[in-house]
FIVOVEX-705754 format. One line per field, with one value per residue (C-alpha): residue number from 1; residue in three letters; chain; x, y, z. Coordinates in nm, 2 decimals. Example, Ala and Ser with C-alpha at 12.3 -4.5 7.8 and 13.67 -1.06 7.14 Angstrom:
% FIVOVEX-705754
resi <- (1_2)
resn <- (ALA_SER)
chain <- (A_A)
X <- (1.23_1.37)
Y <- (-0.45_-0.11)
Z <- (0.78_0.71)
This chain:
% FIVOVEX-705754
resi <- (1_2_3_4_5_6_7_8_9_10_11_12_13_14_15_16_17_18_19_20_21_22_23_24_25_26_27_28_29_30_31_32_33_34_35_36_37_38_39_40_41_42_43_44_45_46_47_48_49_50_51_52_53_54_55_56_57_58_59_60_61_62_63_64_65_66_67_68_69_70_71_72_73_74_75_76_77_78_79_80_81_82_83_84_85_86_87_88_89_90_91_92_93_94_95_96_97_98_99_100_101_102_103_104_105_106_107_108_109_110_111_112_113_114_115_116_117_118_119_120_121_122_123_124_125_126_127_128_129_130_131_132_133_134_135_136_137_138_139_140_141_142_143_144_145_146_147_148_149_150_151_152_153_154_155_156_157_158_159_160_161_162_163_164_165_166_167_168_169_170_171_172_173_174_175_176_177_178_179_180_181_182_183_184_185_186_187_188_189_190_191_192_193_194_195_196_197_198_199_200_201_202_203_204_205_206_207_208_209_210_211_212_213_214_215_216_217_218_219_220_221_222_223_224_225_226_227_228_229_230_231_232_233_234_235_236_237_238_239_240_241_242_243_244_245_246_247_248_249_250_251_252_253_254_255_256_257_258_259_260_261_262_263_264_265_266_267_268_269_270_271_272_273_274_275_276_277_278_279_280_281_282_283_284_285_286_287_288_289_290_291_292_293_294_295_296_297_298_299_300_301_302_303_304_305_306_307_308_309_310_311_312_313_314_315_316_317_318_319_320_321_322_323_324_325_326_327_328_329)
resn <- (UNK_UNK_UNK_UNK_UNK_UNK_UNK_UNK_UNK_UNK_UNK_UNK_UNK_UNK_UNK_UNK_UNK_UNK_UNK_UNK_UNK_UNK_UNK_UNK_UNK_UNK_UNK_UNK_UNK_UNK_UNK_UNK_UNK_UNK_UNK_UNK_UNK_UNK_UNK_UNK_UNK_UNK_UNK_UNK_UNK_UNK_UNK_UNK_UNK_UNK_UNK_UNK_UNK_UNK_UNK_UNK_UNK_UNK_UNK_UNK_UNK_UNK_UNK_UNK_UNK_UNK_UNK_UNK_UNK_UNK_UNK_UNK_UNK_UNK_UNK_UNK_UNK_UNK_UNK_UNK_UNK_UNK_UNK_UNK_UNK_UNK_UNK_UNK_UNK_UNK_UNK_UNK_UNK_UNK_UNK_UNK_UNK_UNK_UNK_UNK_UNK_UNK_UNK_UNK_UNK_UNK_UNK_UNK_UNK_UNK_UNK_UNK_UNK_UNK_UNK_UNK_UNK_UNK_UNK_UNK_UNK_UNK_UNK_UNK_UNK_UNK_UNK_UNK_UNK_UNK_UNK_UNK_UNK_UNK_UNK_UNK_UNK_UNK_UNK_UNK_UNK_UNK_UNK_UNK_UNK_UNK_UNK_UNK_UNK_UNK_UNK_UNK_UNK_UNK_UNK_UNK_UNK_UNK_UNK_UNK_UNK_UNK_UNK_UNK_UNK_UNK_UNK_UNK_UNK_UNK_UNK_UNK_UNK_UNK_UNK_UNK_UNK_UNK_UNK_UNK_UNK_UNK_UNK_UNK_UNK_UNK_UNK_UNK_UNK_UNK_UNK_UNK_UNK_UNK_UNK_UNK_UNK_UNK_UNK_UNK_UNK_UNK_UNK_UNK_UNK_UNK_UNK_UNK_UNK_UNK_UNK_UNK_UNK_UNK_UNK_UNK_UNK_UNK_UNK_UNK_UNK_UNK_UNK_UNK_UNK_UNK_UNK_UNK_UNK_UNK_UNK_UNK_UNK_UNK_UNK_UNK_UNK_UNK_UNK_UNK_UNK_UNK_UNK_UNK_UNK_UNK_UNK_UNK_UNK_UNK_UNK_UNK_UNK_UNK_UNK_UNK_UNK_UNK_UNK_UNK_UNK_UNK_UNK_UNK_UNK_UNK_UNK_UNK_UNK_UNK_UNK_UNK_UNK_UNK_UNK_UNK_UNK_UNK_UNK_UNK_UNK_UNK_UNK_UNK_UNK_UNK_UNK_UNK_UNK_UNK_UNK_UNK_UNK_UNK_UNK_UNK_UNK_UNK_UNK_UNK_UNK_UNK_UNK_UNK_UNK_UNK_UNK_UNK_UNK_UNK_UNK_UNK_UNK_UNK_UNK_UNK_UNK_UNK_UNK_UNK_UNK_UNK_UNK_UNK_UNK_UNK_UNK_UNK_UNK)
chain <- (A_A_A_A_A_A_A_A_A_A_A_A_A_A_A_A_A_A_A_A_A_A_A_A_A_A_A_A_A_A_A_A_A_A_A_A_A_A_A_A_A_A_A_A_A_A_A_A_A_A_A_A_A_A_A_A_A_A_A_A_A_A_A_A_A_A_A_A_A_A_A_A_A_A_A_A_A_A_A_A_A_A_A_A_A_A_A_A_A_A_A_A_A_A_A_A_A_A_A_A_A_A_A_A_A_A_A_A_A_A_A_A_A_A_A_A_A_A_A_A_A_A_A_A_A_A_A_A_A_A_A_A_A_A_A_A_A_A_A_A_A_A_A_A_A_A_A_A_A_A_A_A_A_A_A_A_A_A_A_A_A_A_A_A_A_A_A_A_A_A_A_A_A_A_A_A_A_A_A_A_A_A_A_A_A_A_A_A_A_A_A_A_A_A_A_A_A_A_A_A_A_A_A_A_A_A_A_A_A_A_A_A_A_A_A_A_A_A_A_A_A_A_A_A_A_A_A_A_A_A_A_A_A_A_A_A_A_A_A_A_A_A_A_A_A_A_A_A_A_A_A_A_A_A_A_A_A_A_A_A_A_A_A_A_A_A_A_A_A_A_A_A_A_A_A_A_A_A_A_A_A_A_A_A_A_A_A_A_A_A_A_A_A_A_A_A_A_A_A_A_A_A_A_A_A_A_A_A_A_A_A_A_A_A_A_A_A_A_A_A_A_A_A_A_A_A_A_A_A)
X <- (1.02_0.91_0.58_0.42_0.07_-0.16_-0.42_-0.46_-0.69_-0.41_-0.38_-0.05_0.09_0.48_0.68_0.66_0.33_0.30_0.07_-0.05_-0.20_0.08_0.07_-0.25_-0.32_-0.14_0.18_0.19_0.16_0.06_0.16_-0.03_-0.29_-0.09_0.28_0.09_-0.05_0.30_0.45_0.20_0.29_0.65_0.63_0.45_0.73_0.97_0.79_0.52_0.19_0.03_-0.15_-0.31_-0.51_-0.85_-1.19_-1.09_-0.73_-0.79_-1.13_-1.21_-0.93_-0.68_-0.94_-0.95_-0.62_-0.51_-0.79_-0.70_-0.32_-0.40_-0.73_-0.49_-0.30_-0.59_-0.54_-0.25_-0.23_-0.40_-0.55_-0.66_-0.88_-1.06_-1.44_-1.54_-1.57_-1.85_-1.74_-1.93_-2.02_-1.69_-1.46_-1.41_-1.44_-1.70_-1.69_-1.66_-1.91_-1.93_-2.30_-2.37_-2.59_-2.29_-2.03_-2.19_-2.29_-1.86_-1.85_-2.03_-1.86_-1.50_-1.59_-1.67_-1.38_-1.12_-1.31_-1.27_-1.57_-1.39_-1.21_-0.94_-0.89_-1.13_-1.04_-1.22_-1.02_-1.08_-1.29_-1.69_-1.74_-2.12_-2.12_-2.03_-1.74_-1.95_-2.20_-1.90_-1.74_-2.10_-2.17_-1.78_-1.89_-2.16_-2.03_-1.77_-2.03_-2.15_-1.83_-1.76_-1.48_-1.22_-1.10_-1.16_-0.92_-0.93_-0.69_-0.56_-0.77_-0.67_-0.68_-1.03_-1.20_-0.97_-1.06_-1.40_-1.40_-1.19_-1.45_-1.71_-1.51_-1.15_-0.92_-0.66_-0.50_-0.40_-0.29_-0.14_0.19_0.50_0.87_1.21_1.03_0.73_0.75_0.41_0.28_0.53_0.38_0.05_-0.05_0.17_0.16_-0.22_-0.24_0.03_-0.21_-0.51_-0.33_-0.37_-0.12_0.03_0.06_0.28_0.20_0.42_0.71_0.94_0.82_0.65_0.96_1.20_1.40_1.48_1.77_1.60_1.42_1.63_1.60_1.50_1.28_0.98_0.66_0.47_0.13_-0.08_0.16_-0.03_0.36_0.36_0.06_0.24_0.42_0.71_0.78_0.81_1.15_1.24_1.09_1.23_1.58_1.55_1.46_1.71_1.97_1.73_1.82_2.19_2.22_2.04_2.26_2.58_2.39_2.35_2.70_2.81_2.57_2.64_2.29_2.06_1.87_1.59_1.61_1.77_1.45_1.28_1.46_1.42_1.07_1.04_1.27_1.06_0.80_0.74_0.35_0.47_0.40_0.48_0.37_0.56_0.48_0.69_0.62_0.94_1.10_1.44_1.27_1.05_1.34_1.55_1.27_1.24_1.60_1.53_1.36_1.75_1.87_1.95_1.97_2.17_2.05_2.44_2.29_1.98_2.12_2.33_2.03_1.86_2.16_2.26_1.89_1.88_1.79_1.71_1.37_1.12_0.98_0.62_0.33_0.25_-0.07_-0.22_-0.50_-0.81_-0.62_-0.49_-0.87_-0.92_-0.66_-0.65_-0.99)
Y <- (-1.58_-1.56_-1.52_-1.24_-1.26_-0.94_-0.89_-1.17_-1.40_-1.55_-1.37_-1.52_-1.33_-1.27_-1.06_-0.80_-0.81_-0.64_-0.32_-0.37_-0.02_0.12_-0.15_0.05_0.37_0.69_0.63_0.75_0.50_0.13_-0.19_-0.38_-0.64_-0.94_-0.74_-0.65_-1.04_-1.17_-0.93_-1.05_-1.42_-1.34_-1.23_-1.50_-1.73_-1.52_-1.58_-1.31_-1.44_-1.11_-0.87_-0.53_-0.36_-0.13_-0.07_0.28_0.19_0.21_0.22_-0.12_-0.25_-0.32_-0.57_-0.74_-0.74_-0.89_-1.16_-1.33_-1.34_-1.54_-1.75_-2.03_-2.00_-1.84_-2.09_-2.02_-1.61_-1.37_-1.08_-0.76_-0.49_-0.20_0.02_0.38_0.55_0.67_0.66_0.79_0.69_0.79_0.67_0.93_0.96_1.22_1.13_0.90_0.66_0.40_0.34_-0.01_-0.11_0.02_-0.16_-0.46_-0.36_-0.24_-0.59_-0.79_-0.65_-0.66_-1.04_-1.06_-0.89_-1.07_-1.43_-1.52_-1.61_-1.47_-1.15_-1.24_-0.90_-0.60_-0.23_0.06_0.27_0.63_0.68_0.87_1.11_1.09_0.75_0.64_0.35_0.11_0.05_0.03_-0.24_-0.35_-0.44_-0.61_-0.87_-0.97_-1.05_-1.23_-1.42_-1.50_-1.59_-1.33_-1.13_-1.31_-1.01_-0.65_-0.35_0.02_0.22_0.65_0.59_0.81_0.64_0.72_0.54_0.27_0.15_0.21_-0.03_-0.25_-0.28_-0.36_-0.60_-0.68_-0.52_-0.73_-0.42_-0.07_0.02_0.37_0.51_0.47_0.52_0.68_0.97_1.00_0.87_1.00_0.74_0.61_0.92_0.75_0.51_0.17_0.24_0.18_-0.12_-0.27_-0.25_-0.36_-0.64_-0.50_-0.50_-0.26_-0.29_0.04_0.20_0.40_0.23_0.40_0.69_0.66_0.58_0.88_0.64_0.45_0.70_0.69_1.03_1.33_1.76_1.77_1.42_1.50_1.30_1.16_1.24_1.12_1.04_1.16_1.29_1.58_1.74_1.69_1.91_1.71_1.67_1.98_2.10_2.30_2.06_1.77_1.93_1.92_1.60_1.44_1.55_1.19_0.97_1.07_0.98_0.64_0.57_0.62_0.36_0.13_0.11_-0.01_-0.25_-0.37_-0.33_-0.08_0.17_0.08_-0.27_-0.07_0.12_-0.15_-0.36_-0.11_-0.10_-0.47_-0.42_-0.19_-0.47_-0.81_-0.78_-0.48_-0.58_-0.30_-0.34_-0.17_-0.17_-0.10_-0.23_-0.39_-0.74_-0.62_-0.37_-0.66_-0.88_-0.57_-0.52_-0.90_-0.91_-0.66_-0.95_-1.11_-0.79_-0.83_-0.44_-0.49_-0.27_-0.06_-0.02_0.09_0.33_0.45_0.50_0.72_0.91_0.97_1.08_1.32_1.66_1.63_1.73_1.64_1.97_1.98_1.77_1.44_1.51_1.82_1.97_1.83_1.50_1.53_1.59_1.25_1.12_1.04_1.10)
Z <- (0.13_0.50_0.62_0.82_1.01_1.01_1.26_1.57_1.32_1.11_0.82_0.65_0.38_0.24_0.42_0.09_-0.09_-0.44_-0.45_-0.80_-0.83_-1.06_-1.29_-1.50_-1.28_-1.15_-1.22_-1.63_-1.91_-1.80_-1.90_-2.18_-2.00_-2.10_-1.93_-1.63_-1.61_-1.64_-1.40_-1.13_-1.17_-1.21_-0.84_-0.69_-0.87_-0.64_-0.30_-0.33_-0.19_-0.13_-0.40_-0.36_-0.54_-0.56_-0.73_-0.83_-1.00_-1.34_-1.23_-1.23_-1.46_-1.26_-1.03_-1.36_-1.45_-1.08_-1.15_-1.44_-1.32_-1.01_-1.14_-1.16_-0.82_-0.63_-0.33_-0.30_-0.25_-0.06_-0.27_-0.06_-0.26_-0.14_-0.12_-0.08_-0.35_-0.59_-0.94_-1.25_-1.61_-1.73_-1.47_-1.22_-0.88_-0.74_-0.37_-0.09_-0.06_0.23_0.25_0.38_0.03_-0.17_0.01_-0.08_-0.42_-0.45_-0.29_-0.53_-0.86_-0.71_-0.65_-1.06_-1.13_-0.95_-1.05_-0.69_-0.47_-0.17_-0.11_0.16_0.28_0.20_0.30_0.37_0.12_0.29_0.60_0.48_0.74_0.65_0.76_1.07_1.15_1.30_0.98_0.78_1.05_1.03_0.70_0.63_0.96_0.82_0.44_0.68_0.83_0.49_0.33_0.09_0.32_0.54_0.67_0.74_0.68_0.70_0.46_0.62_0.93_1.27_1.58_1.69_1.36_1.42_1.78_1.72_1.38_1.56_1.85_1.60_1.39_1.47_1.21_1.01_0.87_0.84_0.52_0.51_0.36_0.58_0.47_0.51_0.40_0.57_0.98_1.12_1.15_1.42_1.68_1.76_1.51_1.52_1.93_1.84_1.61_1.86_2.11_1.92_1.79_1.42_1.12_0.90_0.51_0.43_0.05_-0.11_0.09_-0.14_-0.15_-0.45_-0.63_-0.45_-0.27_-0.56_-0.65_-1.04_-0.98_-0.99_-0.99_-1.38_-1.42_-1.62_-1.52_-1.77_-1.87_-1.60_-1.38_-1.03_-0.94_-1.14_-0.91_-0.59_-0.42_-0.26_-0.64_-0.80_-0.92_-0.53_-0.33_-0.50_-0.52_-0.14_-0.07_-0.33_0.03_0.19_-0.11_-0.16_0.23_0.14_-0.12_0.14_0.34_0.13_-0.03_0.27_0.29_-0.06_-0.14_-0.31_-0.15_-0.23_-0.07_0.23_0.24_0.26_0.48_0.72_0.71_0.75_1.07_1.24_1.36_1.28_1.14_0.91_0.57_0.29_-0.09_-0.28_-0.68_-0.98_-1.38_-1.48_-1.32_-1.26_-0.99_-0.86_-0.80_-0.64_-0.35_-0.31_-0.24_0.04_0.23_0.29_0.39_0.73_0.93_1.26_1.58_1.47_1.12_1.24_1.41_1.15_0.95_1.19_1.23_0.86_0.80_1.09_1.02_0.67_0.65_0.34_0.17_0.04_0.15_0.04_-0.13_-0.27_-0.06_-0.14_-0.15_0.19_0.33_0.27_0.54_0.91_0.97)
C-alpha cells in the first residue's frame, strides 16, 4: 500500500489506516479479544500500517486490545490514540477533561495499555472549553520533548483552536468525520490545515457504515449500537438518505467496484495528506476498503460524482444534541 505523510514533521502512515474503535465499542456486540487481535494483524498483512484507537472505547479495552495485536510488529506501525475525557468507577464518561496533570496521567496508562513506550500520535479527543489550547499544546510538547509523544493531534477542533494549538505545537493531524455524506468540513477547515501544513485522518469515512449499501429503511440496530440514538438513522431520515447510497451504488457499477471502495477512493482523491480510517469487524469488509486504495477516480469521474450526488441532501444531524456540543469548538 502507498504511503501518506501527515503534518510537515514526517509522519508516514498507509494511505488507509484502521479506526479500531468499532472493533469493542459503539457499534453493538464486539468481537471476542482473540477475533478483534487477529483482525488487527490481518490488516497490517494487507498494507495497513496505521491503527486508531481511544482511552474511552470500551473504556480502556480497546487500548488493550490494539496493544497486544501489534506488541510483535510495534516498529513497524504507527498507533494514534486519544485524551479528554473523565471517566468514572463504572466506565462512563462524565465530562471533558484536558487538565495538563490528567493528560499526562491519560498519558501514562494509555502507554501501559498499548505495551509501547511511545505513543506516535496522541490526540486531543474533544476540545475542554475550561482549559485553554495552549496548556493542552503545552503539555503534549513537552511529553514530546521527553519521548513519550511523537506527535500531537486535535480530534472536532474549529479553526480558531486549531491555529492557536498549532502555534504552540505544530499539529500532525486533524481527525474529524468527512465523507460523501457529510462535506463541512471542505467550507473552512481543509483550506486551514492546507495552510498550516497539517493532515487529515477522516472517521466515519463511511458514514458510519451508510455508504456501505448493507443498511437499509427497516435495519434494526443492535443493543448498544450508538446508531439507534441518532437521528440521520431513524426509520424517515434514514429512508431519505438511502436516495445518497442508491446514487453511490450507480457509481460504482460503472466503476466495477463497490461503493464503498468508491467512497473511499474519493476521499483519498481529495488531497494527498488525507488519510481516512475506516473500521469494520469482519475481513471480507477490511479487504473491500483496502482495495479502495487501487481505485483510481479520474477528474471525469469525479465529476460525475459530484453531479450524481447533487441535490440530495442528508436528513437529520449527525449526533444527537448533547453529542453535537462537543464539536468544532
Amino acid at each position: 500500500m502507498q504511503t501518506r505523510t501527515l503534518g510537515n514533521n514526517g509522519l508516514a502512515v498507509s494511505a488507509l489506516g484502521l479506526g479500531c474503535m468499532g472493533l469493542n465499542h459503539a457499534f453493538g456486540p464486539g468481537l471476542a479479544t482473540h477475533e478483534a487481535v487477529a483482525l488487527i494483524r490481518a490488516a497490517h498483512e494487507r498494507g495497513v500500517t496505521f491503527f486508531d484507537t481511544a482511552e474511552i472505547y470500551g473504556p480502556y479495552s480497546n487500548e488493550a486490545i490494539v496493544g497486544e495485536a501489534l506488541a510483535p510488529i510495534r516498529d513497524q506501525v504507527v498507533i494514534a490514540t486519544k485524551f479528554g475525557f473523565d471517566i468514572d468507577a463504572n466506565g462512563k464518561t462524565v465530562g471533558l477533561n484536558s487538565q495538563p496533570a490528567h493528560i499526562r496521567a491519560a498519558c501514562e496508562a494509555s502507554l501501559k495499555r498499548l505495551k509501547t513506550d511511545v505513543i506516535d500520535l496522541l490526540y486531543q479527543h474533544r476540545v475542554d472549553p475550561a482549559v485553554p489550547i495552549e496548556d493542552v499544546a503545552g503539555t503534549v510538547k513537552d511529553l514530546i520533548a521527553e519521548g513519550k509523544v511523537r506527535h500531537f493531534g486535535l480530534s472536532e477542533a474549529g479553526v480558531e483552536v486549531i491555529r492557536r494549538a498549532h502555534a504552540v505545537q505544530p499539529v500532525a493531524a486533524l481527525q474529524s468525520e468527512y465523507s460523501l455524506s457529510w462535506r463541512e468540513p471542505e467550507d473552512t477547515i481543509l483550506p486551514l490545515l492546507e495552510e498550516l501544513g497539517i493532515g487529515f485522518v477522516p472517521f466515519s469515512p463511511l458514514g458510519r457504515g451508510l455508504l456501505t449499501g448493507a443498511i437499509n429503511a427497516g435495519t434494526q440496530f443492535a443493543e448498544g449500537d450508538i446508531r439507534s440514538t441518532l437521528p440521520r438513522f431513524q426509520r424517515d431520515a434514514l429512508q431519505a438518505n438511502l436516495a445518497l447510497v442508491d446514487a453511490l451504488k450507480r457509481i460504482a457499477a460503472d466503476k466495477r467496484a463497490s461503493a464503498p471502495q468508491v467512497a473511499l477512493a474519493w476521499l483519498l482523491s481529495r488531497k494527498p495528506w488525507i488519510v481516512p480510517i475506516p473500521g469494520t469487524k469482519k475481513l471480507s469488509r477490511l479487504e473491500e476498503n483496502i482495495g479502495a486504495t487501487q481505485l483510481e477516480l479520474s477528474a471525469a469521474d469525479l465529476a460525475d460524482i459530484d453531479s450524481a450526488l447533487k441535490g440530495i441532501r442528508i436528513v437529520g444531524n449527525r449526533y444527537t444534541e448533547s453529542m453535537q456540543q462537543l464539536v468544532n469548538r
